[in-house]
TORSE-748115 format. One line per 10 residues: number of its first residue (from 1); their letters; for each residue y, x negated, z negated of C-alpha. Coordinates in nm, 3 decimals, padded with zeros to 5 digits. Last residue first. Example, Ala and Ser with C-alpha at 12.3 -4.5 7.8 and 13.67 -1.06 7.14 Angstrom:
<sites>
2) sa) -00.106:-01.367:-00.714  -00.450:-01.230:-00.780
</sites>
This chain:
<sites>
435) xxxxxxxxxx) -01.708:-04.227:-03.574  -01.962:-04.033:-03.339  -01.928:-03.688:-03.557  -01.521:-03.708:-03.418  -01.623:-03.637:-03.072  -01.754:-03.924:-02.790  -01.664:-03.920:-02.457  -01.743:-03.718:-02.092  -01.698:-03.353:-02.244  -01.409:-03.578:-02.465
425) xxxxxxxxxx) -01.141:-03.433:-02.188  -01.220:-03.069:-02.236  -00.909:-02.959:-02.447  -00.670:-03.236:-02.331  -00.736:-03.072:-01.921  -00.684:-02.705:-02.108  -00.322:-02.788:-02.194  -00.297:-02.915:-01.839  -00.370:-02.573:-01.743  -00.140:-02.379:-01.889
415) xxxxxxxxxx) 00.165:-02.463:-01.690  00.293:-02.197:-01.741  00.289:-01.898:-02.001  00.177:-02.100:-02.342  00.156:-01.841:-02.604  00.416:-01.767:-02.913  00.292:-01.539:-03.140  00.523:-01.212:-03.245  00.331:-00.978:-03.063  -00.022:-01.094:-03.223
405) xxxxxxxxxx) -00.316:-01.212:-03.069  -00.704:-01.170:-03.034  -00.800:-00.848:-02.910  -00.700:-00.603:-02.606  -00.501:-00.861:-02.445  -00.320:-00.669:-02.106  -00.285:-00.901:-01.811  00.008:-00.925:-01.593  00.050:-00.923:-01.249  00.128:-00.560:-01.177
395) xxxxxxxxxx) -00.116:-00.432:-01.407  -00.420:-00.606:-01.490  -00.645:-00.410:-01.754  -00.807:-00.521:-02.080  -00.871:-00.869:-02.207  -01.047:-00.974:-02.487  -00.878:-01.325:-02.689  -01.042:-01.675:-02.759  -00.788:-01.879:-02.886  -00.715:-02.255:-02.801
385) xxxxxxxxxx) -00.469:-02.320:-03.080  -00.168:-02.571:-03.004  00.024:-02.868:-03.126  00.252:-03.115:-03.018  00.527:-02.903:-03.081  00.373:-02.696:-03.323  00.125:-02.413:-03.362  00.175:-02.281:-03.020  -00.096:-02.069:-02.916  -00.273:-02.170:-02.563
375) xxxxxxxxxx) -00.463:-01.860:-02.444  -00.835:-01.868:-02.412  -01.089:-01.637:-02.161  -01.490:-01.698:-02.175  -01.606:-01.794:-01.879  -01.757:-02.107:-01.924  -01.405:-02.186:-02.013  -01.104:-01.977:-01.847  -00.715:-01.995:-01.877  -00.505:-01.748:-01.924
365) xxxxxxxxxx) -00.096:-01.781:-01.954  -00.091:-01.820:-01.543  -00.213:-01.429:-01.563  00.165:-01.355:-01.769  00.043:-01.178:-02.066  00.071:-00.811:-02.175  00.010:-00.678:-02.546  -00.028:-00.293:-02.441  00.203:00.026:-02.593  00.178:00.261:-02.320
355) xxxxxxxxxx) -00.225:00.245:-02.296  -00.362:00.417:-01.984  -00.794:00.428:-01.884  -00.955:00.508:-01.558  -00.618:00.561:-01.338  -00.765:00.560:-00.993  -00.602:00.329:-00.686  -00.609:00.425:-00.369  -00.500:00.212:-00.077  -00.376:00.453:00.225
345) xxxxxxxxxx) -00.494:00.578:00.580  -00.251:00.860:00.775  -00.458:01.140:00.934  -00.268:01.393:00.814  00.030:01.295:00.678  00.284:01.224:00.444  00.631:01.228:00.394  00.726:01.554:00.373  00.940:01.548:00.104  00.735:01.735:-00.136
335) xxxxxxxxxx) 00.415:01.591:-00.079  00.251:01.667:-00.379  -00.119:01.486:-00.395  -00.423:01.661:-00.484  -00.683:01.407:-00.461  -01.057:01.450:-00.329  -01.384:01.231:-00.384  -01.647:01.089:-00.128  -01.918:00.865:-00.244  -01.964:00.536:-00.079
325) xxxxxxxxxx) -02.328:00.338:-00.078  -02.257:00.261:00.270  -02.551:00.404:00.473  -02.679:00.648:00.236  -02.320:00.819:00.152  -02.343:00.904:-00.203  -02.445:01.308:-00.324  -02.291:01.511:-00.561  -01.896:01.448:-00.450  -01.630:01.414:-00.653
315) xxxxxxxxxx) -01.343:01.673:-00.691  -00.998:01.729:-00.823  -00.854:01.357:-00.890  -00.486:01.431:-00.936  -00.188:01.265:-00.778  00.088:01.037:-00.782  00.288:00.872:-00.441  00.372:00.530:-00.450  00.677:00.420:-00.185  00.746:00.040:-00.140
305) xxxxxxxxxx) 00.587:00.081:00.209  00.533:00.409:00.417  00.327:00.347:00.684  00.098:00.104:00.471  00.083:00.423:00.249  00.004:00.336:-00.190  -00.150:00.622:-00.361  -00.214:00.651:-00.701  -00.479:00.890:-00.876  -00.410:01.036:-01.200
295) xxxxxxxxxx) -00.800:01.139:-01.333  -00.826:01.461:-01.362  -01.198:01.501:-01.277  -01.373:01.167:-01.335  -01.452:00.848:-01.256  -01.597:00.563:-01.457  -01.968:00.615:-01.378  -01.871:00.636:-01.003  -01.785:00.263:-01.009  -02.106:00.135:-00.825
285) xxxxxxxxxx) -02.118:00.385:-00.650  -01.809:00.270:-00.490  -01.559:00.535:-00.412  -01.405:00.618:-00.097  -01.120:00.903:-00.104  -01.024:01.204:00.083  -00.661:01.198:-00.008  -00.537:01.627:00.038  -00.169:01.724:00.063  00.060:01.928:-00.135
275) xxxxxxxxxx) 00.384:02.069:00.019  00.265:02.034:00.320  00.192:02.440:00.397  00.001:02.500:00.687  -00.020:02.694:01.046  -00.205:02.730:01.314  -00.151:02.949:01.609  -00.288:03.126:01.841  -00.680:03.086:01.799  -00.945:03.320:02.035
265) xxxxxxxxxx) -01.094:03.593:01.769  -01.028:03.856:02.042  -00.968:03.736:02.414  -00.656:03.621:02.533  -00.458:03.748:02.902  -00.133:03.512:02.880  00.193:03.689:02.940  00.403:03.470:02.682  00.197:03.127:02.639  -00.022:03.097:02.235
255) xxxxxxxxxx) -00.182:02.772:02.151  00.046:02.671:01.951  -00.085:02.398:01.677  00.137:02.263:01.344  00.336:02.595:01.264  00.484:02.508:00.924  00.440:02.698:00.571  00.487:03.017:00.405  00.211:03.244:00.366  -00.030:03.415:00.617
245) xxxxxxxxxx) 00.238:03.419:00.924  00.241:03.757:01.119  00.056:03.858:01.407  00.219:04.181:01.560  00.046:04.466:01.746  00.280:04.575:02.017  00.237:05.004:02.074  00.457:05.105:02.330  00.707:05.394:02.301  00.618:05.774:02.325
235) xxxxxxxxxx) 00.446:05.821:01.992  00.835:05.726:01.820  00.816:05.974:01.510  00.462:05.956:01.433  00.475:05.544:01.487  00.669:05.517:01.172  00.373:05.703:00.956  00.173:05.408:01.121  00.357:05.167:01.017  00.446:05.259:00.685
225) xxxxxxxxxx) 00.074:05.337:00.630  00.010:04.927:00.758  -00.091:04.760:01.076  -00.276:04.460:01.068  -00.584:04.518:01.330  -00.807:04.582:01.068  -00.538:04.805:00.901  -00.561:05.034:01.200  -00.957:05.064:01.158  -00.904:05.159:00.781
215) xxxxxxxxxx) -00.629:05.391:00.855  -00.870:05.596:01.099  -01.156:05.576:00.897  -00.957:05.714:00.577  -00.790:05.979:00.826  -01.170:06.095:00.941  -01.259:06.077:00.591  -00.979:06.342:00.441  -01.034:06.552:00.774  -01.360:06.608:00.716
205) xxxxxxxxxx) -01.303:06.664:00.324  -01.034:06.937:00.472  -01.268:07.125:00.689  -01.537:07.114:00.379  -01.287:07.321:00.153  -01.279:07.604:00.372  -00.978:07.680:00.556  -00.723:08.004:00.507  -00.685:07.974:00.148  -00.309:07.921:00.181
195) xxxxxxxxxx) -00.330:07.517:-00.006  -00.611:07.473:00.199  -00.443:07.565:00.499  -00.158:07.329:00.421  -00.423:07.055:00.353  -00.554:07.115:00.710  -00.246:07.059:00.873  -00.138:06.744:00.669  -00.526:06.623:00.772  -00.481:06.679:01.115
185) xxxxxxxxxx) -00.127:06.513:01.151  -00.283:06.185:00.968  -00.549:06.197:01.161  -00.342:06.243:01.512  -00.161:05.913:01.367  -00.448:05.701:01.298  -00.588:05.808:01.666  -00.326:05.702:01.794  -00.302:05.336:01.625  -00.616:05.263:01.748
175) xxxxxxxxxx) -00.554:05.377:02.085  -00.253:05.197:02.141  -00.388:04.866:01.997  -00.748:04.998:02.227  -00.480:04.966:02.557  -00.357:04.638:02.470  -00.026:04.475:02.368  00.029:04.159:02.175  00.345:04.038:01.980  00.393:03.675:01.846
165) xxxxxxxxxx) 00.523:03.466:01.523  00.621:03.754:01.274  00.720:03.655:00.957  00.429:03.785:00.712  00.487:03.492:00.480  00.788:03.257:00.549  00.777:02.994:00.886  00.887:02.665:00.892  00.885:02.598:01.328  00.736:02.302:01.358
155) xxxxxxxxxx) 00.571:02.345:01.678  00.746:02.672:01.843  00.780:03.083:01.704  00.821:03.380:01.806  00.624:03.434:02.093  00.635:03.734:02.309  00.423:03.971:02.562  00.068:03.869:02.484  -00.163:04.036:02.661  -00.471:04.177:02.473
145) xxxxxxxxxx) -00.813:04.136:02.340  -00.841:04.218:01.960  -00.828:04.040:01.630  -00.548:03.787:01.781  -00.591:03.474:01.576  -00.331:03.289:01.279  -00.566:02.968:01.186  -00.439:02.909:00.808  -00.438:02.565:00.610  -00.288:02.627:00.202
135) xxxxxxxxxx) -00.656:02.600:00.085  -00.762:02.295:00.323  -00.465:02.077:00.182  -00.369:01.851:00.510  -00.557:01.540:00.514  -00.490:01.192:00.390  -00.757:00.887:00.418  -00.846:00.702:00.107  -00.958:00.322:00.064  -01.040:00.210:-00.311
125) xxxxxxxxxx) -00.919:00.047:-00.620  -01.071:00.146:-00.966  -00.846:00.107:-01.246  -00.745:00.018:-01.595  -00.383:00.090:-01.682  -00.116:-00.140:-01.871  00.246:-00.037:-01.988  00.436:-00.226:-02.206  00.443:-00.481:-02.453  00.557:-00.813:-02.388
115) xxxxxxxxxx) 00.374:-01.162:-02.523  00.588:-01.415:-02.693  00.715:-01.688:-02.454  00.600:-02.074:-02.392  00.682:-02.272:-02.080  00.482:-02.628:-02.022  00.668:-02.875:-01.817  00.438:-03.154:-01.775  00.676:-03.404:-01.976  00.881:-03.154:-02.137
105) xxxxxxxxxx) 00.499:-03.049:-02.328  00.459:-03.431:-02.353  00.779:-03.477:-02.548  00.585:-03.426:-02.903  00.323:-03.716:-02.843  -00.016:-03.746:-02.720  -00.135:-03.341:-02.790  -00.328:-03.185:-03.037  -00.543:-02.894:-02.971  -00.668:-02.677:-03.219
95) xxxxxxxxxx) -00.970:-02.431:-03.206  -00.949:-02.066:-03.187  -01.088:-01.751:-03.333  -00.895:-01.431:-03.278  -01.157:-01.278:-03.012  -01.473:-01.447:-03.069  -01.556:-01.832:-03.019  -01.896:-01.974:-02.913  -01.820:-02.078:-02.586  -01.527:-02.347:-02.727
85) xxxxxxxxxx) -01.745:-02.487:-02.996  -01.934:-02.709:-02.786  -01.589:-02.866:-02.674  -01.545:-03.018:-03.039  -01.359:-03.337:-03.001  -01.092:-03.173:-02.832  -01.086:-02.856:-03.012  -01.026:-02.984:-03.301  -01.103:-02.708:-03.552  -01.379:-02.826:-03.772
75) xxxxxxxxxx) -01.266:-03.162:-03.801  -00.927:-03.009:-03.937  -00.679:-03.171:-03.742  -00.469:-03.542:-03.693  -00.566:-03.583:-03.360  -00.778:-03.925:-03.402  -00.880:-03.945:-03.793  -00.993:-03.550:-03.749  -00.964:-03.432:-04.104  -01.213:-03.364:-04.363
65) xxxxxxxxxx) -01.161:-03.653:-04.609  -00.806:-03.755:-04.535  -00.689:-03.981:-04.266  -00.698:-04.318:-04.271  -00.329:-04.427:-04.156  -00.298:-04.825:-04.083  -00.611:-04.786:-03.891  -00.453:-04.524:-03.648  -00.537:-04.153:-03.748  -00.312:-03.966:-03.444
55) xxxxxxxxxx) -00.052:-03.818:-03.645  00.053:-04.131:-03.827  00.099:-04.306:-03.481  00.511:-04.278:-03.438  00.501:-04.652:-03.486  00.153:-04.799:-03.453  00.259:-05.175:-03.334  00.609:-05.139:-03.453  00.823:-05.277:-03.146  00.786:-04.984:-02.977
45) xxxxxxxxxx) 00.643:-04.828:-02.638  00.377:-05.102:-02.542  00.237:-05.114:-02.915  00.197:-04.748:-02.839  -00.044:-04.806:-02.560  -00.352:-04.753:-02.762  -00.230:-04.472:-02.935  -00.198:-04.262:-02.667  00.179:-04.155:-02.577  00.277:-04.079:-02.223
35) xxxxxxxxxx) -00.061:-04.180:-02.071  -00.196:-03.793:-02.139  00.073:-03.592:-02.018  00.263:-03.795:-01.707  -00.122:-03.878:-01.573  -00.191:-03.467:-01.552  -00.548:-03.461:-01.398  -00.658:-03.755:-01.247  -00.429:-04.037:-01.407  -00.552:-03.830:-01.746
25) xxxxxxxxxx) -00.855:-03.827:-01.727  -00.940:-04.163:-01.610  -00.712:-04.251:-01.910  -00.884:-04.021:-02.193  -01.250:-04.154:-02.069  -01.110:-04.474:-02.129  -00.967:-04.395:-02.450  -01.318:-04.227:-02.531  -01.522:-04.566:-02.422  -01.318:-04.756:-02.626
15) xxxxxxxxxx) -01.382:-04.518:-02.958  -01.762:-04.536:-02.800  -01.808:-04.932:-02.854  -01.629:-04.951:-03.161  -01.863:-04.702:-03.301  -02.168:-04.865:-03.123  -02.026:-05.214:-03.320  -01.995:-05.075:-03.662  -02.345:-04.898:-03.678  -02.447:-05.246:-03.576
5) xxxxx) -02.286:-05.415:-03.763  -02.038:-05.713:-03.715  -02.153:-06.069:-03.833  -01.794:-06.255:-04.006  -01.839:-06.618:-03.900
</sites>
């Protein structure tokens, strides 16, 4: 009776105890896959008991010094019977997986493609809140008390710079602009006695500074040399002071009724120009390290969807918001339809980093171990790397691989994660050091 080892026996005893390990596995996880060709069922497939088995190191095939008896790899580099390994990789290092048979991939249904290049941008997501552009907002006021006898303009109205938008009348309008015009008269006069030698020099000087103070005062109120010099010839007719639009823009606020008695400084209109708007922003502090001044900042309006609008991070707060750890930052964003709003909320996103020639990767084409991200490189058709790559940005459902693999590589892009089921299922079995 032929006495079998010991050393024999416990390596018996754990090759059984992997091919169990391999079926509970696999009727779990992806049953199709993993039962379609194991070498202990080929016997059950063909008539040759270890037909189609070279690959897989059955008895009738040892396998060469160095190579995995059981998947047919480099010991070093199977993957299945080295999970250890699989934490310790670096970007571009991998570890081979071998498959049951070549049909498994149609089996589960695994899709392969080469990577794209295109676009990818790292960002920082946030909330923002639009606002009109505080350096093209104007309040239009009456700088004196008065009665207003017209308005020009409604809500809405686009208005061009120095358009007029209402008239007021009031006794010290009349008297300002009087006395600007007797001052002008007086100082004509006393220039023409100059000129004779009649007046002293002093009497014109007076008259000089009284005409300066005059103008000056008139100005105040917004009337001009041109105006004044026309008021000489028409002192008989009423005196309207007019309040004129600051730059072009829209009237957004009216506050201004014909025949209404208003007090200096009182609002009568406001106007702005929409052209460019303001997004107040909400940045983490935990992400303020990132940000910076001219930064492209997208905008994305629930009010407005399947529109993005594009702006420019101009300022960033020196202080964070106590309470919620938020630090406020401001967009200029063109608005040249008219589209936006104040008021209106939107998603932010900023533009921290932009690479126009990126690797990109479907996300399904990624799989995680311990962390540490692999993509499934097709070596053959039973046969695939594990490789550890770095990853950059997501952009629009794709992931950018900043180290790691080539363009012209073919990756697993579906179905990715019964490829990672063979990979880890000797974490409950033995690996090839056991045999």
């Amino acid at each position: 009776m032929k006495i079998i080892g010991t050393k024999s026996l416990v390596g018996a005893t754990r090759r059984v105890a992997r091919v169990m390990t391999q079926w509970r596995t696999s009727r779990r996880l992806v049953p199709t896959l993993l039962l379609a060709a194991l070498c202990v069922g080929c016997s059950k497939a063909t008539k040759d008991e270890h037909a189609g088995c070279s690959d897989h190191g059955c008895k009738d095939n040892k396998p060469k010094p160095g190579m995995c008896g059981e998947h047919g790899v480099l010991e070093e580099k199977c993957g299945i019977c080295n999970p250890d390994k699989i934490a310790k990789l670096k970007p571009g290092e991998g570890l081979e997986v071998r498959l049951p048979s070549k049909e498994s991939t149609k089996i589960v249904g695994v899709e392969t493609a080469t990577p794209t290049v295109g676009t990818a941008a790292e960002s920082i997501e946030c909330t923002a809140e639009l606002a009109f552009n505080q350096n093209k907002l104007a309040q239009l006021v009456a700088p004196v008390s008065g009665i207003i006898q017209s308005v020009e303009v409604d809500l809405g109205t686009q208005v061009k710079e120095r358009q007029p938008v209402a008239r007021i009348w009031s006794a010290s309008i009349s008297e300002t602009v009087a006395k600007a015009v007797l001052s002008h008269q007086t100082l004509e006069r006393e220039r023409k006695l100059r000129e004779g030698g009649i007046a002293p020099a002093k009497d014109l000087q007076e008259a000089e500074a009284a005409h300066r103070a005059a103008c000056q005062q008139a100005r105040t109120l917004g009337f001009s040399e041109g105006d004044i010099d026309a008021m000489r010839s028409c002192s008989d007719e009423p005196v309207y002071l007019e309040i004129r639009a600051l730059f072009d823009g829209e009237i957004i606020e009216r506050n201004a009724v014909r025949g209404a008695q208003i007090e200096a400084g009182k609002p009568l209109f406001t106007e702005v120009d929409r052209s460019t708007m303001w997004a107040m922003l909400n940045i983490p502090e935990a992400q303020l390290s990132r940000v910076q001044i001219g930064q492209t900042v997208e905008l994305m309006v629930d009010a407005l969807p399947g529109k993005t609008f594009t702006g420019k991070l101009t300022w960033i707060a020196a202080q964070v918001n106590d309470r919620t750890r938020l630090a406020l930052a401001r967009a200029e964003v063109p608005n040249p339809d008219g589209l936006l709003r104040d008021k209106m909320f939107a998603r932010a996103r900023i533009l921290t980093r932009q690479a126009d020639k990126a690797l990109l990767v479907p996300a399904n084409a990624i799989q995680k171990v311990e962390g540490h991200p692999l993509v499934f490189v097709k070596q053959a058709e039973d046969l695939f790397e594990a490789r550890a790559v770095r990853l950059g940005a997501r952009h629009n459902g794709a992931l950018e691989v900043l180290d790691g693999l080539k363009p012209d590589e073919i990756v697993v892009v579906a179905r990715s994660f019964a490829l990672k089921s063979q990979l880890l299922m000797s974490r409950l079995g033995a690996g090839c050091g056991d045999d």
